[in-house]
C-alpha positions as CSV (number, residue, x, y, z in Angstrom):
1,X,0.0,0.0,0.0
2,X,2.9,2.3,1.2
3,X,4.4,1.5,-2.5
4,X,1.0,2.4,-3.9
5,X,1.1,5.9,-2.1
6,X,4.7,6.7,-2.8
7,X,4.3,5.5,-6.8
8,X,1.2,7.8,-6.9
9,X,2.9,10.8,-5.7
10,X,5.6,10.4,-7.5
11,X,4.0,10.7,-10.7
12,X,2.3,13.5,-9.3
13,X,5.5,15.3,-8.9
14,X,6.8,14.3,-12.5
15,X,3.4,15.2,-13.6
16,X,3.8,19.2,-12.4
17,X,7.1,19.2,-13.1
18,X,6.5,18.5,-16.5
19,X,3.6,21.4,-16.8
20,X,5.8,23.8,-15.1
21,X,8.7,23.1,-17.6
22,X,6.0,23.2,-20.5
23,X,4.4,26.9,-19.1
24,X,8.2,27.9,-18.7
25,X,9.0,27.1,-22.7
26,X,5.6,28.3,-23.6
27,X,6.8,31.7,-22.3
28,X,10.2,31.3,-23.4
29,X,9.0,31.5,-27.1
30,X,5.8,33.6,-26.4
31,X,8.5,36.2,-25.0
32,X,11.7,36.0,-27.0
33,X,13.0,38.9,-24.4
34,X,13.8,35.9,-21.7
35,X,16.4,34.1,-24.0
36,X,17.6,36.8,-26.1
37,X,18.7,38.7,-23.0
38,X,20.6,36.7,-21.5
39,X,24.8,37.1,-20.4
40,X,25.8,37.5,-24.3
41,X,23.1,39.9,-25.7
42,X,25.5,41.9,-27.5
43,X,26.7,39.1,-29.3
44,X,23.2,38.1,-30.6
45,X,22.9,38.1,-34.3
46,X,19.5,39.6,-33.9
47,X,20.9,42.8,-32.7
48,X,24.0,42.8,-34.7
49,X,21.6,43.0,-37.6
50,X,20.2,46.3,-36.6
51,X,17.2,45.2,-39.2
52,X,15.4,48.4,-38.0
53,X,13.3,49.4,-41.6
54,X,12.2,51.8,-43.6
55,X,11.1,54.9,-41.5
56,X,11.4,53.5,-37.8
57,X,14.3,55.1,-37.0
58,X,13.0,58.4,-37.6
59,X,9.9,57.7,-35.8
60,X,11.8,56.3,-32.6
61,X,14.0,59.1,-32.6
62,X,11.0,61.3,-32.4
63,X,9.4,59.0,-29.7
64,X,12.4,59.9,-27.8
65,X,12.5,63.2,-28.4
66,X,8.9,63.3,-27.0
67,X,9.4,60.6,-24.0
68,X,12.5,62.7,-23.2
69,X,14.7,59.4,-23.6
70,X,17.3,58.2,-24.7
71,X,16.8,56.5,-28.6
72,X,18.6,53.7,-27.3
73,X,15.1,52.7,-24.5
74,X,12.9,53.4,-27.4
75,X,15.1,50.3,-29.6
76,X,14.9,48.2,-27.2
77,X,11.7,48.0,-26.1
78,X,10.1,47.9,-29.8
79,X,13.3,45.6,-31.2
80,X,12.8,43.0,-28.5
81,X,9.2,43.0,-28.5
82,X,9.3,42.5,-32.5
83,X,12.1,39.7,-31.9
84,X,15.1,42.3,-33.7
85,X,13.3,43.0,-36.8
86,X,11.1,45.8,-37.3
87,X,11.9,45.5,-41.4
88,X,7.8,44.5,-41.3
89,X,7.0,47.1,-39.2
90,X,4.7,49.9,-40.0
91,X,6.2,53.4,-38.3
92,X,2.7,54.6,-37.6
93,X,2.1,51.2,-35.6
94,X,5.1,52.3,-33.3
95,X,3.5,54.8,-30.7
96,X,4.2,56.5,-27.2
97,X,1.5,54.3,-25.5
98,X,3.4,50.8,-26.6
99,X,6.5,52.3,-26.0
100,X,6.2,52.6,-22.4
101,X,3.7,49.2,-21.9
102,X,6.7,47.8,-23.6
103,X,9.3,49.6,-21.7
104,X,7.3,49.0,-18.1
105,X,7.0,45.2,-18.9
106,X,10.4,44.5,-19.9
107,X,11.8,46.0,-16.6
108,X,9.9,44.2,-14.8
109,X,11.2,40.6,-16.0
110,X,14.8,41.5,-16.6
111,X,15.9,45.4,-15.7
112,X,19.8,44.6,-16.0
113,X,19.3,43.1,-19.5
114,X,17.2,46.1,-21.1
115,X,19.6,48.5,-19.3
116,X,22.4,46.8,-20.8
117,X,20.8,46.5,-24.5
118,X,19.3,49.9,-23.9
119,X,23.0,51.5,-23.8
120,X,24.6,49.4,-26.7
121,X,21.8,50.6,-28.9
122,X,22.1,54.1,-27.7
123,X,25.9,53.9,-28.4
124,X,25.1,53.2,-32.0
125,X,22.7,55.9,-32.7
126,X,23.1,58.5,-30.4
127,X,26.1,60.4,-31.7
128,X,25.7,59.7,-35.3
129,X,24.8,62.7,-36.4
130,X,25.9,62.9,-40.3
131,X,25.7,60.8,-43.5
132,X,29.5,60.1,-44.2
133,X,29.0,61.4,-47.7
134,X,28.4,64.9,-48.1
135,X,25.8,66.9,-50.4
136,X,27.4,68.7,-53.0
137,X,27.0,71.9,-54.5
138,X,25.7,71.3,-57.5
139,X,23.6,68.0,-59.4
140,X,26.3,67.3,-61.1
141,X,28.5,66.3,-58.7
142,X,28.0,62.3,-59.1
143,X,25.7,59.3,-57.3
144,X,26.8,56.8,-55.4
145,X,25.2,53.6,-54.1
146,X,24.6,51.2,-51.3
147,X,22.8,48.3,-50.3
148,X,22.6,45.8,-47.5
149,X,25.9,44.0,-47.9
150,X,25.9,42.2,-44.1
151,X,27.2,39.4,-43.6
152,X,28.6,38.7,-47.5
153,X,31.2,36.1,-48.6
154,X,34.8,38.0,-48.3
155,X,37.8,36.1,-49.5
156,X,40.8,38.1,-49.3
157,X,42.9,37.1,-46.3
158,X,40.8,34.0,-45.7
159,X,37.3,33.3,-45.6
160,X,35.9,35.9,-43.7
161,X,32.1,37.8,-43.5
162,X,31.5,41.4,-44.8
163,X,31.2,43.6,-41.4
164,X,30.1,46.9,-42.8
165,X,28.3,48.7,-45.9
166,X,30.3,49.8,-49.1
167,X,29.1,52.9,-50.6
168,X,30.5,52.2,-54.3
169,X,31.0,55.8,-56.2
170,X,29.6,55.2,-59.2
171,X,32.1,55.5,-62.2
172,X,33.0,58.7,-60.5
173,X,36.6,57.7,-59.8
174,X,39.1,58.0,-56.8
175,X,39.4,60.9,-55.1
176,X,36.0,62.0,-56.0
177,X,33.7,62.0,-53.4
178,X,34.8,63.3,-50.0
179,X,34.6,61.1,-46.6
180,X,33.1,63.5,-43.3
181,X,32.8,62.4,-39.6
182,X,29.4,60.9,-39.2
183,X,30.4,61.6,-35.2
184,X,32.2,63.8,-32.6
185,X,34.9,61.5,-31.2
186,X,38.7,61.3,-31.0
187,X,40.9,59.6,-33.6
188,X,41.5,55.9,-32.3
189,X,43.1,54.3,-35.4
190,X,44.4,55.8,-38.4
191,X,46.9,54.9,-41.7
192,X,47.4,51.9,-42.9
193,X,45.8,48.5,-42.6
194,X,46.5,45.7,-45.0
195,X,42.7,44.8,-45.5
196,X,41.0,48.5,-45.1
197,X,44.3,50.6,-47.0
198,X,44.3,53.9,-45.7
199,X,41.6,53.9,-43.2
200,X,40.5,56.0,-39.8
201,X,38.3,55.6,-36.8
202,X,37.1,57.6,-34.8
203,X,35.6,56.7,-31.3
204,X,32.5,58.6,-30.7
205,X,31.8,59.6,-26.8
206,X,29.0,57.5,-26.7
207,X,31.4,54.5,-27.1
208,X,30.8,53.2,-30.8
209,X,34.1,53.1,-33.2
210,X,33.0,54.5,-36.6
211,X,35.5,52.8,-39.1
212,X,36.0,54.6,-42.5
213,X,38.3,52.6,-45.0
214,X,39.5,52.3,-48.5
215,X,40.7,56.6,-48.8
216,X,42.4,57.7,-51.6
217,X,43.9,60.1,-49.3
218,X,43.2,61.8,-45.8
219,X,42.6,65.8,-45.3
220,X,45.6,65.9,-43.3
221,X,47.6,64.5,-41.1
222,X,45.9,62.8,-38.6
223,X,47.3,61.7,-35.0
224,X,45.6,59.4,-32.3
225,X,43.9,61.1,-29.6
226,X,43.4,64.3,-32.2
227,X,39.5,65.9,-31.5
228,X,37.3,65.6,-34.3
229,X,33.8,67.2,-35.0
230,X,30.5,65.7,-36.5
231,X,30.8,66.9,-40.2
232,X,34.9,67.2,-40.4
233,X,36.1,66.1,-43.6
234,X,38.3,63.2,-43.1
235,X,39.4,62.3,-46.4
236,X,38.5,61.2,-50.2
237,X,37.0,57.6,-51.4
238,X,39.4,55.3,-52.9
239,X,40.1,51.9,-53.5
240,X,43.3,51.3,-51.1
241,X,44.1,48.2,-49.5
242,X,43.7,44.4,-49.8
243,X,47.7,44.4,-49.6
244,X,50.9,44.7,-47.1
245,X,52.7,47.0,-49.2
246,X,51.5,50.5,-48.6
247,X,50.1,52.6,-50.9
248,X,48.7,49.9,-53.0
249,X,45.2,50.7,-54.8
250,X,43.3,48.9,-57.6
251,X,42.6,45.6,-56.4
252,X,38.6,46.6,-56.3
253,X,36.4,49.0,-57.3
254,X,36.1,52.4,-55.8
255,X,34.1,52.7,-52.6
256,X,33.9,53.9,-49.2
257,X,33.8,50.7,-46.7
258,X,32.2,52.0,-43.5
259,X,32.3,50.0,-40.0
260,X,30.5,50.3,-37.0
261,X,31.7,48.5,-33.8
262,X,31.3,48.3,-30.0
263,X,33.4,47.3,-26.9
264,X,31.6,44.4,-24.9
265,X,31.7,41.9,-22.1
266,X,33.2,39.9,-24.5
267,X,34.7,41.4,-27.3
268,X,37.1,43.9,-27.9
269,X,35.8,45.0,-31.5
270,X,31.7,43.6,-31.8
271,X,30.6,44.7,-35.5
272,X,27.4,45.6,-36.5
273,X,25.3,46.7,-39.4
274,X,25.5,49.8,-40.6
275,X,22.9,49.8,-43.2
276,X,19.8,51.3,-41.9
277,X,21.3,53.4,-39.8
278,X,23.2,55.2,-42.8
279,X,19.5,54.9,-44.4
280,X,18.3,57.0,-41.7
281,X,21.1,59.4,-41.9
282,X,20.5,60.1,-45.9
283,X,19.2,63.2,-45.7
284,X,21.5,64.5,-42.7
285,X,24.0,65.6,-44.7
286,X,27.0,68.8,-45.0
287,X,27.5,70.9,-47.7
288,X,30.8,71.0,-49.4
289,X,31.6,71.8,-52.6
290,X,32.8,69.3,-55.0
């Protein structure tokens, strides 16, 4: 009988352990926040991809603007929530009201996690200020193109991925179109790098490293540590690089290859996609006349 009793209860226990472990996955997938967040969230793939849309930056960055925010609490909330793709997602659909249900939810379940995510978004956006190309003066002055180029097959030096957007210059040739600061920051890297050729970077105060590789030539000479404005010419678009021997050019076509990167937990150089972010900054732009 005692057998019985002690059979019976066991399976009782297996039997509510089994429902609490089903309610706990249930939630896991209903709430992709639980296991997105967790000790490595910077070095998801979801928010690497900064798959942010057509239009949703601009209206987060006005949501903030409004919540008096940072743009990086606004991200978070709507990019977890959408599971780090809002490529689907109307602007319209993304108001005040959700933000903070969103916001007020999330700290609730895991405060360290959307404080941490919260910043490395905020790092990204919040001191890019300019579109790295610059309006010219006239119509005539050439059109370049970009597209989403993340995570492309690279060769040279090994199989590697593509970490960054190239902004080809169309036919206009080096030393064409000039290269600004999309940030205030100081100079953290700059001459020249076997795989970028004569390249710069520029650590903004936020934290983010805005890379800029490829130049036919640099405005002057630049030193490490040396102050640099949002807007600053930096150089011209070339096609340097892809060699040890400095100097070297012609190995590709003409184009600008910019980089966006992080410091983390566990990485000293975490990349991420610059694509809709330089979407969002096409029409934030300096004159200059070329």
């Amino acid at each position: 009988m005692e057998k019985k009793h002690s059979l019976a209860v066991t399976c009782g226990a297996v039997f509510l352990l089994g429902m609490l472990l089903t309610v706990m996955l249930h939630d896991l997938l209903k709430n992709p926040f639980y296991h997105q967040l967790g000790e490595y969230t910077m070095e998801e793939e979801g928010f690497r991809a900064m798959a942010f849309g057509e239009g949703n930056l601009e209206a987060m960055a006005a949501l903030a603007g409004e919540n008096g925010v940072d743009i990086g609490e606004v991200c978070c909330a709507f990019m977890v929530e959408e599971q780090f793709d809002l490529t689907q997602k109307e602007p319209k659909k993304l108001t005040s009201s959700l933000f903070h249900s969103l916001k007020e939810s999330m700290m609730e379940r895991k405060q360290v996690e959307f404080v941490k995510l919260s910043r490395a978004y905020g790092a990204v956006l919040s001191d890019a200020v300019y579109f790295p190309i610059p309006a010219g003066d006239s119509e005539g002055t050439g059109k370049y193109s970009y597209g989403d180029s993340w995570g492309a097959e690279r060769t040279y030096g090994g199989e590697r991925r593509h970490e960054g957007t190239d902004l080809m210059d169309g036919g206009m040739g080096r030393g064409f179109f000039p290269v600004v600061s999309v940030s205030d920051g100081l100079v953290e890297h700059v001459g020249w790098l076997e795989l970028g050729g004569w390249r710069i970077g520029i650590r903004a105060p936020g934290g983010a490293y805005f890379y800029y590789a490829h130049l036919s030539s640099y405005d002057h000479e630049f030193v490490v540590g040396e102050e640099i404005h949002a807007g600053e010419l930096l150089g011209f678009m070339g096609d340097s690089g892809y060699s040890k021997v400095e100097g070297t050019v012609g190995n590709f076509a003409v184009h600008l290859h910019f980089g966006i990167y992080l410091r983390t937990d566990h990485y000293e150089e975490l990349s991420v996609n610059p694509y809709w972010i330089l979407r969002y900054l096409e029409d934030k732009k300096v004159k200059y006349a070329y």
